[in-house]
N, C-alpha and C positions, 0 to 999 in steps of 0.2 A: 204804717203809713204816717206819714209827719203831715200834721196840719199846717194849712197857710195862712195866714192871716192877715187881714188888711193891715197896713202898717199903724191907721189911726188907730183903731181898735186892739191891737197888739198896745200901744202907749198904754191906753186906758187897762186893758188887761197887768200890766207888769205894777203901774200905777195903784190898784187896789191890791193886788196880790203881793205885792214888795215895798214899795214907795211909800206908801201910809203906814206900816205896821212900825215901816221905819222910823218914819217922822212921830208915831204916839209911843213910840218905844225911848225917842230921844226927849219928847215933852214930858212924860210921864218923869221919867230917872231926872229932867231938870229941877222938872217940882219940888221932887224928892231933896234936890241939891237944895235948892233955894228955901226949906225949913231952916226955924231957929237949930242952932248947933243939936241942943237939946232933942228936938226930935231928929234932929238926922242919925243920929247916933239909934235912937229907938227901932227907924227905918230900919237899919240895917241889922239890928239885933233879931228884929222880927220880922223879916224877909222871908214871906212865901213863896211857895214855887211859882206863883204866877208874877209878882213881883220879880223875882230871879231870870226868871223868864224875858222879862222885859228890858232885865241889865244886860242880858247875853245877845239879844238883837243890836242894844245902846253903844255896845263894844266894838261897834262894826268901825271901818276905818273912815276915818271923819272925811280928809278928803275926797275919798273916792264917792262917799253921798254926798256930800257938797256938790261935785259934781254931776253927778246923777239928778238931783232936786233942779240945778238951774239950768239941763241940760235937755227938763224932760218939765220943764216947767207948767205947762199948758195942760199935761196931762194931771200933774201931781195937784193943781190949784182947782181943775174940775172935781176930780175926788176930794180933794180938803174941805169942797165947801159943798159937795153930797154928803160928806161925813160929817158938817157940819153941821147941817140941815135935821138929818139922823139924830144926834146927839141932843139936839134941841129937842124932836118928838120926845126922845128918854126922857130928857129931864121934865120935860113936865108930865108925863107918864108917873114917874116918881114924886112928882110935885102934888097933883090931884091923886095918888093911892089909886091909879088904874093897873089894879094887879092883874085882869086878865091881858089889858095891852103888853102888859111887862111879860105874862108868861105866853104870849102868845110869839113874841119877837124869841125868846129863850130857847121854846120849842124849835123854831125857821132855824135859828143857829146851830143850834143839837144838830138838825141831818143834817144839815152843811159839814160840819165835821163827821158823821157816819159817812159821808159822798167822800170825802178825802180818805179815809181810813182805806174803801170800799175800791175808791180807786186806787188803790196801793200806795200814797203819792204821802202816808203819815212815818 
């Protein structure tokens, strides 16, 4: 049985689940671009798999997310600034040494991927 889905919620759904991993995959590898020469070289020398990881989403084809991002804009700018929001608990989480905040968010992410695995969909 195929699910229906409202179409707004469908947005928001494709928006966290594609559109953001997009967009921190293309921010992250800019980063990375925009070090001195010097470390970019290091970057890449010592490129872990989760950094790698983030250059094989970054490879996607540029205009066809260009147009996905302004095409789906409302949904992508709701999650950019939930993820913002996120981002900011982290950091001061990391800021103040709230190591059970830290491992408690760690733990929520862990079965999130046991629920992907679990639902075949890894």
């Amino acid at each position: 049985m195929i699910e229906v889905m409202e179409p707004g919620h469908h947005d928001r759904v494709l928006a966290i689940t594609s559109h953001l991993p997009h967009l921190i995959a293309y921010t992250i590898v800019g980063t990375a671009t925009d070090l001195e020469d010097h470390l970019q070289s290091e970057v890449i020398r010592f490129s872990a798999t989760g950094f790698r990881d983030f250059t094989r989403i970054a490879a996607s084809d540029p205009t066809m997310w260009r147009d996905i991002f302004l095409n789906n804009r409302e949904a992508v700018l709701e999650v950019i600034q939930r993820f913002t929001e996120d981002l900011t608990a982290l950091q001061r989480a990391i800021r103040w040494g709230e190591g059970d905040k830290l491992h408690e968010l760690f733990t929520r992410t862990r079965a999130v991927r046991r629920s992907i695995i679990d639902a075949k969909q890894a």
